[in-house]
C-alpha positions in Angstrom: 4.8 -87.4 51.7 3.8 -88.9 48.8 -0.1 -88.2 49.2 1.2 -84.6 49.7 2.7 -83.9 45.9 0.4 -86.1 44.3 -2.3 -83.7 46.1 -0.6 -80.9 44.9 0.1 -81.9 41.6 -4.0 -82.6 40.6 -4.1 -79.1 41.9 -2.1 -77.4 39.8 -3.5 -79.8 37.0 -6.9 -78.1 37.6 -5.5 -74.7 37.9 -3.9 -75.6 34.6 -7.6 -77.1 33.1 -9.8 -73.8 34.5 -7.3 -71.3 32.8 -7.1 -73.4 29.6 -11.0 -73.6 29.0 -11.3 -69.6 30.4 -8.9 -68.9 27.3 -11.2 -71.1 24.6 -14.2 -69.2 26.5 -12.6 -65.5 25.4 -11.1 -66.6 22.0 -14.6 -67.7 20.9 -16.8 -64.7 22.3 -14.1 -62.9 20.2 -14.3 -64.7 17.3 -18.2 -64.5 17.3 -17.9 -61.0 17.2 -15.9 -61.2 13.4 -17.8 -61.3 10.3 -18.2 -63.9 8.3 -15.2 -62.2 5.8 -12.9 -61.7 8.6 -13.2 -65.6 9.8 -12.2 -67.0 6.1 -8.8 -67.7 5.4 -6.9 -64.7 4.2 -10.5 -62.8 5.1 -8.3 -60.1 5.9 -6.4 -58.9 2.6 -9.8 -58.6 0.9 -11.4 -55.8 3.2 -11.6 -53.0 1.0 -11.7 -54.4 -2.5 -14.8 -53.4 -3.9 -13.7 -49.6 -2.6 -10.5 -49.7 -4.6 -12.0 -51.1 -7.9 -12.4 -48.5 -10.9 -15.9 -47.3 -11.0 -17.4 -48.0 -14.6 -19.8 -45.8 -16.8 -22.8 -47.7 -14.9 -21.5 -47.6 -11.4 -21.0 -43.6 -11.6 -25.3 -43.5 -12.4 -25.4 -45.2 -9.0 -24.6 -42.6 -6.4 -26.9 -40.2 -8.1 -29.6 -42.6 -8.0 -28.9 -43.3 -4.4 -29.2 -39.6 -3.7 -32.5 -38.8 -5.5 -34.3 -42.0 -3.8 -32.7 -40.4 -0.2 -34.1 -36.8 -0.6 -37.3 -38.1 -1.8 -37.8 -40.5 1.2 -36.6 -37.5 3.4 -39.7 -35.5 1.7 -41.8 -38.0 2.5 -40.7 -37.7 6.1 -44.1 -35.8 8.4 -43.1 -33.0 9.9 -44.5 -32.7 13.4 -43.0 -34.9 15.8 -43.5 -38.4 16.6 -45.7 -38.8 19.8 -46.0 -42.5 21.3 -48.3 -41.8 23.7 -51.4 -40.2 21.5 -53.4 -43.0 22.2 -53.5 -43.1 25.9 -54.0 -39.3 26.6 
């Protein structure tokens, strides 16, 4: 009778062992999926932060700099469409 619990008891024990590690297995294809920010400590409270923060007299330049270099490389853009097979016809 002995034999019998001691049996059962490894198996559980394994059970026990196979669901442990399929836990670590989730938690760190999870946790490979954060960014680098999010995985700090306290990564969380500074998401956002350069958002919030008063743009100054060179920061407002920015966006319109941004804008002109956009339109210009969407002028620059051909207009007929792209045709991948052009060499093998």
């Amino acid at each position: 009778m002995q034999m019998n619990s001691l049996k059962r008891a490894k198996g559980k024990l394994v059970r026990y062992l196979i669901a442990g590690l399929a836990l670590v297995l989730m938690t760190a294809a999870v946790e490979a999926q954060m960014t680098p920010q999010q995985t700090q400590i306290n990564g969380n409270s500074r998401i956002g932060q350069s958002a919030s923060k008063a743009l100054d007299a060179n920061d407002k330049d920015k966006p319109k700099a941004n804008d002109k270099a956009y339109n210009a490389a969407l002028k620059n853009l051909p207009d007929k469409q792209y045709d991948p097979w052009r060499g093998v016809r």
